[in-house]
C-alpha positions in Angstrom: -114.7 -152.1 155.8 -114.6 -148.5 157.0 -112.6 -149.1 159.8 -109.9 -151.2 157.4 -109.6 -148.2 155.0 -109.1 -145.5 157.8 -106.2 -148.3 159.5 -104.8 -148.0 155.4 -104.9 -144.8 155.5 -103.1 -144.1 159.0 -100.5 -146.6 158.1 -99.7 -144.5 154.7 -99.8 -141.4 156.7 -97.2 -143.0 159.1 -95.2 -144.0 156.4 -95.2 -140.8 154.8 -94.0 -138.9 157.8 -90.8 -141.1 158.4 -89.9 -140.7 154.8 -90.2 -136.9 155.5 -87.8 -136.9 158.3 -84.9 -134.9 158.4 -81.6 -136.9 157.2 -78.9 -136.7 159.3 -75.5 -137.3 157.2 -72.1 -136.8 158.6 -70.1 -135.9 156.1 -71.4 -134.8 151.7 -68.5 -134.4 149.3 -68.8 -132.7 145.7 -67.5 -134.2 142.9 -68.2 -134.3 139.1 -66.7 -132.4 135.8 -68.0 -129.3 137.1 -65.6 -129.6 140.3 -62.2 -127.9 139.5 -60.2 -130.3 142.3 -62.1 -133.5 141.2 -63.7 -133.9 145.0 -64.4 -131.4 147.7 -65.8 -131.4 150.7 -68.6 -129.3 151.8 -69.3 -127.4 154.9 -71.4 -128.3 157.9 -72.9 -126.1 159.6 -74.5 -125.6 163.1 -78.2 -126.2 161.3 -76.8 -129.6 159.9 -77.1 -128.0 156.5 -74.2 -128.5 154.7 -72.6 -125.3 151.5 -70.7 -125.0 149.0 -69.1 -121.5 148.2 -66.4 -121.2 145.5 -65.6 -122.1 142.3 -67.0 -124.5 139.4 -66.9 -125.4 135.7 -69.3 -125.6 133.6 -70.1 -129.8 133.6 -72.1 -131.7 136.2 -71.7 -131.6 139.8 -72.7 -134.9 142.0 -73.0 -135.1 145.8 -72.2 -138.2 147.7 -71.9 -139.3 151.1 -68.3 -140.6 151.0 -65.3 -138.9 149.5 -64.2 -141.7 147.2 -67.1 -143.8 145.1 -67.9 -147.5 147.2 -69.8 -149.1 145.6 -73.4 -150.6 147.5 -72.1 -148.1 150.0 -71.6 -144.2 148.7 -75.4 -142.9 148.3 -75.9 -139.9 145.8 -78.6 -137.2 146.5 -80.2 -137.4 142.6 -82.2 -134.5 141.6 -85.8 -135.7 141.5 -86.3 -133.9 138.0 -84.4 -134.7 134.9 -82.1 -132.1 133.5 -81.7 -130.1 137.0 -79.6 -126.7 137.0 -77.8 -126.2 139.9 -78.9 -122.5 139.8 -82.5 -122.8 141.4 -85.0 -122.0 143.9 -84.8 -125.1 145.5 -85.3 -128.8 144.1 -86.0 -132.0 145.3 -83.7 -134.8 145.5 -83.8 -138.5 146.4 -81.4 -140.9 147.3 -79.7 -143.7 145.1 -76.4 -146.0 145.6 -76.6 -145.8 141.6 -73.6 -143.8 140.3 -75.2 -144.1 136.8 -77.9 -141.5 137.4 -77.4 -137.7 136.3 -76.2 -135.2 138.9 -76.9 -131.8 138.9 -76.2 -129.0 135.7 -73.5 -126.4 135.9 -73.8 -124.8 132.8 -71.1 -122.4 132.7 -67.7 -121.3 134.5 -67.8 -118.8 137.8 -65.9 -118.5 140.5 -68.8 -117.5 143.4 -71.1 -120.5 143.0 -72.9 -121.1 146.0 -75.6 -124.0 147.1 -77.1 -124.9 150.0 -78.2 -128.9 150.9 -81.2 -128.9 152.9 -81.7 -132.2 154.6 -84.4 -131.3 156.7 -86.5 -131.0 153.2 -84.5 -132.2 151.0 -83.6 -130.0 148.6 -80.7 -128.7 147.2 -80.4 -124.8 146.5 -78.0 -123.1 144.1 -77.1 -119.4 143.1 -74.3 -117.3 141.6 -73.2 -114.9 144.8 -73.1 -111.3 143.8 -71.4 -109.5 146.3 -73.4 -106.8 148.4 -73.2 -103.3 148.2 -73.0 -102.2 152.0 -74.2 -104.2 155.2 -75.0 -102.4 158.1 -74.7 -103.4 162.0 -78.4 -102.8 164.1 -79.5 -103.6 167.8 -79.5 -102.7 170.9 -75.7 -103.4 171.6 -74.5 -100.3 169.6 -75.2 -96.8 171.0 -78.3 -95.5 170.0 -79.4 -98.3 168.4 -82.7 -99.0 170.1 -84.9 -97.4 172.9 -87.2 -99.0 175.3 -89.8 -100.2 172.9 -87.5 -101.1 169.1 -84.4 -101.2 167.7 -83.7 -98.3 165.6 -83.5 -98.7 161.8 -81.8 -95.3 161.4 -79.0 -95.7 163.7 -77.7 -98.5 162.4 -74.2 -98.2 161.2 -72.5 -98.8 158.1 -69.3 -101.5 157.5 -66.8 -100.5 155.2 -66.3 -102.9 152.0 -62.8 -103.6 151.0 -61.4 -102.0 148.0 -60.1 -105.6 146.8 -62.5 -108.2 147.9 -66.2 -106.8 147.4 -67.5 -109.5 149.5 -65.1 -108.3 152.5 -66.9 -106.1 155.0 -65.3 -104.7 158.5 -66.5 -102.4 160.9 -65.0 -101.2 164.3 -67.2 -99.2 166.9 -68.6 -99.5 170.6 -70.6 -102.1 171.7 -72.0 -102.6 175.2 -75.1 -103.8 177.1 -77.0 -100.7 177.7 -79.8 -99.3 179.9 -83.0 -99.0 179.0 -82.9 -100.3 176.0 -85.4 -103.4 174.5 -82.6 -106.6 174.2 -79.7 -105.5 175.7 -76.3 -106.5 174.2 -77.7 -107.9 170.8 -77.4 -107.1 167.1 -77.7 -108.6 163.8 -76.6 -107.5 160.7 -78.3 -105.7 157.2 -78.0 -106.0 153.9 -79.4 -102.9 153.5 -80.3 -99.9 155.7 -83.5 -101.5 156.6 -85.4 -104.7 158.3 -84.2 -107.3 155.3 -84.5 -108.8 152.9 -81.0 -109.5 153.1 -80.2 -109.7 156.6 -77.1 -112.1 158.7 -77.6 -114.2 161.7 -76.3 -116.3 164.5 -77.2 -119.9 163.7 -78.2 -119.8 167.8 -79.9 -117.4 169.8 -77.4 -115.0 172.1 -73.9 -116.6 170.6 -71.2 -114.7 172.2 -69.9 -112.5 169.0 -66.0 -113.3 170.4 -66.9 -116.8 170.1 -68.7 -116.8 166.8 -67.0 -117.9 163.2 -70.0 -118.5 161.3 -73.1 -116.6 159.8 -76.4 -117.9 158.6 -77.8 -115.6 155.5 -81.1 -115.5 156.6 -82.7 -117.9 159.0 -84.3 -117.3 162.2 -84.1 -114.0 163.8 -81.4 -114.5 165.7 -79.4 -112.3 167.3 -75.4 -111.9 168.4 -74.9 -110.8 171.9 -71.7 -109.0 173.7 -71.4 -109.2 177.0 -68.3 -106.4 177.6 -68.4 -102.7 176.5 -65.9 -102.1 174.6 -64.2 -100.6 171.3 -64.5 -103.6 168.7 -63.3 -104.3 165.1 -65.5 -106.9 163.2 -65.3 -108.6 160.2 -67.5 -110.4 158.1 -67.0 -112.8 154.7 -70.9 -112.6 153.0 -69.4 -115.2 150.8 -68.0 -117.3 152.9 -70.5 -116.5 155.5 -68.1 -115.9 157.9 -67.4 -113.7 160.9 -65.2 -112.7 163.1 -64.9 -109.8 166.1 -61.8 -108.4 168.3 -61.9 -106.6 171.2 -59.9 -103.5 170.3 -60.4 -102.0 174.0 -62.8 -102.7 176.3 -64.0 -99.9 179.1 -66.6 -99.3 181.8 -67.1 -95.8 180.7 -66.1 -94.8 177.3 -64.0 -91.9 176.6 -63.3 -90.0 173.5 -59.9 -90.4 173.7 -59.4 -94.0 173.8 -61.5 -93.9 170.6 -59.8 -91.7 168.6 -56.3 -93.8 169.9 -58.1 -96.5 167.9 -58.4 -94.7 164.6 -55.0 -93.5 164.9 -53.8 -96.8 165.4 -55.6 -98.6 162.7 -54.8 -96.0 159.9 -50.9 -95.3 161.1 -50.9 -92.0 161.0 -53.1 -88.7 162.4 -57.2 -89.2 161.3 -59.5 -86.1 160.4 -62.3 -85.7 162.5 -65.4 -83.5 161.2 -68.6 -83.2 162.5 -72.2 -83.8 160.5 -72.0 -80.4 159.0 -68.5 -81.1 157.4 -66.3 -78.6 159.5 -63.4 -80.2 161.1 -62.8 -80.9 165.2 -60.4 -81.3 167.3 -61.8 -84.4 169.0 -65.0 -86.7 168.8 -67.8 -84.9 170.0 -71.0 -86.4 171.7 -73.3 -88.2 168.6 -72.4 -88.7 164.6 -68.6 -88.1 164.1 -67.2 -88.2 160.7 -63.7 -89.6 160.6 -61.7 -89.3 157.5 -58.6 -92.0 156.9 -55.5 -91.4 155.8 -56.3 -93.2 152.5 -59.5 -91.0 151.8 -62.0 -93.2 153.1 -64.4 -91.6 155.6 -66.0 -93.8 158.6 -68.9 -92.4 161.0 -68.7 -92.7 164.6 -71.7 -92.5 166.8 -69.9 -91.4 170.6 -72.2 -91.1 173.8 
C-alpha cells in the first residue's frame, strides 16, 4: 500500500513538471477592442518572450496564437483570474481554443502600454512606460570605468535624452578593451547613476555592441562587449528596448584631436570646451572635459 501511494505520488509529480514546462510558441498576435489596428503582432525576442510596446484603448485585449481566429485551431492565453487588468505584477494564464472566455482589462486609453508574455512561467505582465530621466553607460569598456578589482559606479557616463522623444537616449564617447582593468571591453547600461534597479542588458553574454538591436530591461547581468577602440555614437529606445551603436572613428591610440573633430562634426559648427572648474580651453585636456553644443546643451567627456 505504501509503495502504491509513493508510485501516486511520483506519477503526479511527473505530471506536474511537464505541465510546468516552458511553452514554446512561434508566433502570439494581440487583438481585442483595446487594440487600435484590430490585430497586431507581438515581438519575439532572443529569451523567447514575446512584448508589446505602444498604444491601446481602453477595452479588452486577447492574445492568440494565430493572426486570424481558426477555430479548434487558434489557442488563447486566458487569464487564470476573473476580471484581470492588464496593468499587473504578473498573472497567470492558461490555455483555451475557447474564444468565448474573457481576455485581459485595459481600462483606459495611453499610448506607452507595455506587457511582457512569459512562457517559461506563464504569465503575462503589464505596465504603463514612464520614460526615464537619465541612463548612464558603466564598465570596463569606457575609460576609467573600472580598475583591477570593480567597475566604477562614479565614472559612469551620462546619455543625453532628446528634447522630443523622452524615451530617446544617445551617447557618443570612447570605448576600447583596456589594460588592467576586471572585464575588459564590456558595459551595461543604468537607469540611474548607480548598480540598478533599473538597469539594460544584452539578452546574451558578450554580444558584439555593432551587432546588437535589442535590449533586455532587466534580466541577467549581462554585459555588451566591443572589440575595437574607437570614438562611438550609441543610441538607445527604453521604450522600444532598442539599441543601436556606430563607429564614429576607430584608433589604436586616441588623440584629442580626432575627438574634438567628432563634436565639431556632430553639432555643425565650432563646440566650447571647458574644463571641471568651468573656465574654457582650447582643446580636451587629459580627464573630465565639459563640451558645450551649439544648441546649449553641455556633454562631458572623460579623455585619457
Amino acid at each position: 500500500m505504501m509503495s502504491t501511494s509513493r508510485y501516486i505520488l511520483l506519477l503526479i509529480f511527473c505530471m506536474s513538471a511537464v505541465g510546468m514546462q516552458a511553452q514554446e510558441f512561434e508566433e502570439l498576435w494581440a487583438t481585442g477592442s483595446a487594440v487600435p489596428e484590430g490585430t497586431c503582432k507581438l515581438s519575439k525576442h532572443p529569451d523567447g518572450q514575446f512584448r508589446f510596446a505602444g498604444a491601446l484603448n481602453a477595452g479588452e485585449l486577447k492574445i492568440m496564437t494565430t493572426e486570424y481566429y481558426q477555430e479548434g485551431t487558434t489557442q488563447f492565453l486566458k487569464p487564470q483570474l476573473v476580471d484581470s487588468y492588464l496593468i499587473n505584477y504578473g498573472l497567470g494564464y492558461v490555455l483555451t481554443t475557447d474564444a468565448s472566455q474573457p481576455g485581459w482589462v485595459v481600462s483606459f486609453q495611453e499610448d506607452t502600454y507595455r506587457f511582457l508574455v512569459d512562457t517559461h512561467n506563464r504569465k503575462v505582465t503589464g505596465e504603463l512606460m514612464l520614460p526615464w530621466n537619465e541612463l548612464f553607460i558603466a564598465g570596463s569598456a569606457i575609460p576609467g570605468g573600472s580598475d583591477r578589482v570593480e567597475w566604477k559606479r562614479d565614472n559612469m557616463q551620462p546619455f543625453e535624452r532628446d528634447h522630443d522623444n523622452p524615451y530617446l537616449f544617445t551617447w557618443t564617447g570612447e570605448l576600447g578593451v583596456y589594460d588592467d582593468v576586471v572585464e575588459p571591453g564590456r558595459f551595461k547600461l543604468e537607469g540611474q547613476m548607480t548598480w540598478g534597479p533599473r538597469e539594460l542588458h544584452p539578452f546574451v553574454q558578450d554580444e558584439d555592441i555593432m551587432q546588437a538591436s535589442q535590449a533586455c530591461t532587466g534580466g541577467p547581468d549581462n554585459k555588451w562587449h566591443v572589440s575595437q577602440n574607437g570614438i562611438y555614437r550609441i543610441t538607445v529606445d527604453i521604450f522600444n528596448e532598442t539599441i543601436q551603436a556606430e563607429l564614429i572613428s576607430a584608433f589604436g591610440a586616441p588623440s584629442s584631436t580626432a575627438v574634438e573633430e567628432i563634436w565639431n562634426a556632430e553639432c555643425v559648427g565650432p563646440a566650447e570646451i571647458y574644463d571641471v572648474n568651468g573656465c574654457r580651453i582650447q582643446g580636451l585636456r587629459r580627464g573630465l572635459n565639459l563640451v558645450r553644443m551649439p544648441d546649449g546643451s553641455v556633454r562631458k567627456v572623460i579623455q585619457r
